[in-house]
C-alpha positions as CSV (number, residue, x, y, z in Angstrom):
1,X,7.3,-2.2,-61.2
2,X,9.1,-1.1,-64.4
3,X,13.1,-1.4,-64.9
4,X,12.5,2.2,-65.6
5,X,10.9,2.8,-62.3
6,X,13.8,0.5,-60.6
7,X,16.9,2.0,-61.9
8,X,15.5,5.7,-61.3
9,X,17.3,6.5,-58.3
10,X,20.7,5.6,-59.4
11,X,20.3,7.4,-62.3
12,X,19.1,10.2,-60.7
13,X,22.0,9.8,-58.0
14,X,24.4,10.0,-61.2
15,X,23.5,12.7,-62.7
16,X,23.7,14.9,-58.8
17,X,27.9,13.3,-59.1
18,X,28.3,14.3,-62.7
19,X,26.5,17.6,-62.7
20,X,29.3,19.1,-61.1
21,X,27.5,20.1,-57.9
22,X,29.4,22.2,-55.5
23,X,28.8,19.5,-52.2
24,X,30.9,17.6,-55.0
25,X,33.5,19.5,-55.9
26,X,33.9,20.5,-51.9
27,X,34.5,16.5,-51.3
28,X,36.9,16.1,-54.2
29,X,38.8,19.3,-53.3
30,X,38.8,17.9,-49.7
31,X,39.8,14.7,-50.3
32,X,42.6,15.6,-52.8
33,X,44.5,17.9,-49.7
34,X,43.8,15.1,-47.5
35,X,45.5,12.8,-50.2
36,X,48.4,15.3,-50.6
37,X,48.7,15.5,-46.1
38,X,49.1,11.7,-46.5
39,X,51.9,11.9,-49.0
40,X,53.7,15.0,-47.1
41,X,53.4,12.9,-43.7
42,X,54.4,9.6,-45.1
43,X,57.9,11.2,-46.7
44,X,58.5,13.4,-43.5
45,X,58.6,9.8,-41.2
46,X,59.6,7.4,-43.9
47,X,56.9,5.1,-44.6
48,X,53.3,5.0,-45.9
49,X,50.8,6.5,-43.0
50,X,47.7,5.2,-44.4
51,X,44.6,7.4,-45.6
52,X,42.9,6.7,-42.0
53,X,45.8,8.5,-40.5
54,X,45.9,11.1,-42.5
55,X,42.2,11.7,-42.5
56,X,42.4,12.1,-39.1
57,X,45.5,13.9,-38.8
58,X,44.4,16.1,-41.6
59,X,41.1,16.9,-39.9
60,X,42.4,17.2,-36.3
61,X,45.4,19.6,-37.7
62,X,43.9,21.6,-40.7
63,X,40.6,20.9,-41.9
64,X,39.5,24.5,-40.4
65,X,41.6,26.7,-41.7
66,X,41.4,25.3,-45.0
67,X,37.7,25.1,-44.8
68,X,38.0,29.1,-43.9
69,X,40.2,30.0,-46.9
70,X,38.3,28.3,-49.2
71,X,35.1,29.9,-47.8
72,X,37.1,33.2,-48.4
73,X,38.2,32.4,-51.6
74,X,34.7,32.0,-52.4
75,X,33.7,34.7,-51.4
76,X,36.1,37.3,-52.8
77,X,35.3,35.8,-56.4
């Protein structure tokens, strides 16, 4: 087998990352308001909740709604 043949898929799984793709920007967008939960719920009880935490915290508490206002956003555009 080639190194062409060999180093396909990552290169192939690159450019899915970097062309912007909308699964993409849904997991950065995601991640970022469970990153912003963490900080929020770490200054409310005084010390650093961890992103485990949060992720579930955030999930368990808002991942819905948010889900359902970005879908409407969406959609209104």
């Amino acid at each position: 087998m080639s190194d062409t043949k060999q180093h396909a898929p990552a290169e192939s799984q690159t450019a899915f990352v970097t062309s912007g793709s909308r699964l993409y920007q849904e997991f950065l967008a995601e991640r970022e308001e469970i990153l912003r939960h963490k900080w929020l719920e770490s200054e409310r009880l005084g010390y650093d909740i961890g992103f485990e935490r949060a992720l579930l915290d955030w999930i368990r508490k808002h991942r819905d709604d948010w889900r359902k206002a970005r879908r409407q956003a969406s959609s209104s555009s």
